[in-house]
C-alpha positions as CSV (number, residue, x, y, z in Angstrom):
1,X,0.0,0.0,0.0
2,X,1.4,3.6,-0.7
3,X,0.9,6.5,1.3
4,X,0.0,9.7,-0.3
5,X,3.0,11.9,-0.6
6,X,2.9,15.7,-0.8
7,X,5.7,17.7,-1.5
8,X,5.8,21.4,-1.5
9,X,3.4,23.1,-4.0
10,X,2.3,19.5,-6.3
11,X,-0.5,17.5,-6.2
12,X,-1.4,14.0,-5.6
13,X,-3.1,12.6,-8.5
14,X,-4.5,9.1,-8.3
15,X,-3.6,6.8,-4.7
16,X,0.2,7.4,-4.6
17,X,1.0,8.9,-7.4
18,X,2.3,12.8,-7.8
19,X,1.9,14.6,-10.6
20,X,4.8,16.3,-12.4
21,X,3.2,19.6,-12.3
22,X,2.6,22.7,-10.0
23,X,-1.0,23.5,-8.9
24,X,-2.1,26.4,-10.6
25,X,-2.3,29.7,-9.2
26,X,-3.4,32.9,-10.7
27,X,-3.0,36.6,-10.0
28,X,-5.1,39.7,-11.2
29,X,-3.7,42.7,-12.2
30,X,-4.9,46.0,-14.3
31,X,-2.5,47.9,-16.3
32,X,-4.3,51.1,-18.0
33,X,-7.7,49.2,-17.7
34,X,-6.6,46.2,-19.0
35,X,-7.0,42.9,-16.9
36,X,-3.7,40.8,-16.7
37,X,-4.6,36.9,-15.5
38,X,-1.1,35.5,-15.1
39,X,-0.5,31.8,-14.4
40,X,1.6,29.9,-12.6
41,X,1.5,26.3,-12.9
42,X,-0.5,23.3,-14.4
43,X,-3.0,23.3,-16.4
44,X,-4.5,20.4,-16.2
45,X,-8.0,18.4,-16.0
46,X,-9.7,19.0,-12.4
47,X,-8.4,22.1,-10.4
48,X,-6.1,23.4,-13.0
49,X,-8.8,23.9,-15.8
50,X,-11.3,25.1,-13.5
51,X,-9.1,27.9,-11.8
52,X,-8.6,29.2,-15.1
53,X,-12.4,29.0,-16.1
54,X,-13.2,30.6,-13.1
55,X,-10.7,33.5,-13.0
56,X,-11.6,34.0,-16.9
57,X,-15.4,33.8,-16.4
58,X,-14.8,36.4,-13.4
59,X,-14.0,38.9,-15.4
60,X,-16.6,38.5,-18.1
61,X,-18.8,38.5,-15.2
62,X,-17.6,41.6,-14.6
63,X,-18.3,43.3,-17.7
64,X,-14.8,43.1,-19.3
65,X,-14.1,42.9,-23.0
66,X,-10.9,42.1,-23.0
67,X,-8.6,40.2,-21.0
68,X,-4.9,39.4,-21.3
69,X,-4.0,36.3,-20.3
70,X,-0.1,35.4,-19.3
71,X,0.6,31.6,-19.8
72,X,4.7,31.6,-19.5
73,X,4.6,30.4,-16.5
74,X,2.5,27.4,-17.0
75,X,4.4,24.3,-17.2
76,X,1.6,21.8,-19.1
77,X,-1.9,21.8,-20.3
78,X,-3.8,18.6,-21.1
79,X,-6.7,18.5,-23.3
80,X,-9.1,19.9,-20.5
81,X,-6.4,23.2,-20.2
82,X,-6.8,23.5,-23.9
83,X,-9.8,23.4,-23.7
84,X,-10.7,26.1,-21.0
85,X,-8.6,28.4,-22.7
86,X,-10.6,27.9,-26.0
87,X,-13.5,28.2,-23.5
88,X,-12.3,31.6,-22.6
89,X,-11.8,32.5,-26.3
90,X,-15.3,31.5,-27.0
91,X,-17.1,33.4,-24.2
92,X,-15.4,37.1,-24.7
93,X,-15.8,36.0,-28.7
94,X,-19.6,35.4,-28.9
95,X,-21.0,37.3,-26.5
96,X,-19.0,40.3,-25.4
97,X,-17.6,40.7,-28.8
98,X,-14.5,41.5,-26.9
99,X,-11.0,38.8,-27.1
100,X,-8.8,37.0,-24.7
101,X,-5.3,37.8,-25.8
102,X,-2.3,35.9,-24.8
103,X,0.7,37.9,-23.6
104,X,3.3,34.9,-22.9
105,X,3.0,31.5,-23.8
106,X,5.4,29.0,-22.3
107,X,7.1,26.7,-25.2
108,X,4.6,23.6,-23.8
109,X,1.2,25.7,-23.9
110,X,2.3,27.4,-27.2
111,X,3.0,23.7,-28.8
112,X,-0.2,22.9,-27.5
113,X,-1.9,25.3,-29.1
114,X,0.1,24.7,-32.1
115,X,-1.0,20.8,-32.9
116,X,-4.5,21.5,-32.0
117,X,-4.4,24.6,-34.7
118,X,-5.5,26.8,-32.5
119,X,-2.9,29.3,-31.7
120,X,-4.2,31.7,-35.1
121,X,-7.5,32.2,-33.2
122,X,-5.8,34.2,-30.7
123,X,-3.6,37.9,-30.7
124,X,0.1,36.7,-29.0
125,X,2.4,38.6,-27.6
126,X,5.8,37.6,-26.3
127,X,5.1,38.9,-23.2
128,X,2.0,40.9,-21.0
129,X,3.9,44.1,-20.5
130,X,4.2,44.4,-24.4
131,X,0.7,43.1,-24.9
132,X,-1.1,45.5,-22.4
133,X,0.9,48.7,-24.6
134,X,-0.3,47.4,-27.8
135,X,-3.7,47.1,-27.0
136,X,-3.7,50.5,-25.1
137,X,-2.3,52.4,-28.0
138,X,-4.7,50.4,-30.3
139,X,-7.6,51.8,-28.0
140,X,-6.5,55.4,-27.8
141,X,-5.9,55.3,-31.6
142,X,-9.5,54.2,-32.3
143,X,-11.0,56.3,-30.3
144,X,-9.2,59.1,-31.8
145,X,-10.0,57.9,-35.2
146,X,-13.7,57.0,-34.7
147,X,-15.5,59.8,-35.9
148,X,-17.8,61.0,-32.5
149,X,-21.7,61.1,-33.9
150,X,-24.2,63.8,-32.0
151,X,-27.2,64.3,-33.9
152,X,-28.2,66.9,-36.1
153,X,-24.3,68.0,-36.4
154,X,-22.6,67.4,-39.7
155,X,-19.4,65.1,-40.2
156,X,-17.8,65.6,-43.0
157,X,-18.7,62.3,-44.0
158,X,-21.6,61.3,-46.5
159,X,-21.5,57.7,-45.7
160,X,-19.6,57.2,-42.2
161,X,-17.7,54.0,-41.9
162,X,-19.3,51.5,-39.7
């Protein structure tokens, strides 16, 4: 008979045996009103997969649009991590019309994504610093491009871009 075993931050997976992986962990952040989820750990079927559904869902909960997500940290994903992060992708997709962007992949998660040919439905960035800039200058240079509309007041525009 084997006793479990815990050692420091893993987890016992199955009478006896430890996993190879770190629980995951997340922590929230907000750079210039963009939400940073980074992750530190496994993600993996059971509580891996669902700490990342639940800090993800948190924040479209919370009326976010978009979300950056920082995976470099994460040491493996099964199919259920995959998963919950295509989960993620799907939610802010369909129904906020907003996008989970990942800013930092570690080489495992970014093969991942790779085989399952899923890595083109997301915006990468090497890292969230850089990722968290982009988007911020993308966001002030739309909103400085989009043409403000207040009614009866004239354009410019005979046929305003939509």
């Amino acid at each position: 008979m084997m006793l479990p075993i815990s050692v420091g931050n893993y987890e016992e997976i199955g009478e006896g045996v430890m996993a190879l992986y770190r629980k995951l962990e997340v922590t929230r952040s907000e750079k210039n009103g963009i939400v940073v989820l980074k992750f530190d750990g496994g993600l993996l079927l059971g509580q891996g997969a669902d700490t990342f559904s639940s800090a993800t869902r948190r924040e479209f909960e919370d009326g976010k649009k978009v979300i950056v997500v920082d995976l470099i940290n994460v040491d493996h994903a099964d199919s259920a991590g995959v998963g919950a992060i295509v989960e993620a992708y799907v939610l802010f997709k369909n129904f906020k019309e907003g996008r989970v962007v990942l800013g930092g992949l570690s080489r495992k998660i970014r093969d991942s994504l790779t085989i399952a040919k899923l890595l083109p439905l997301f915006l990468v960035f090497e890292d969230s610093d850089l990722a968290v800039a982009c988007l911020t200058n993308n966001l002030q240079a739309t909103a400085k491009t989009q043409p403000s509309f207040q009614p009866g007041a004239s354009s410019g525009l005979a046929h305003p871009k939509l």
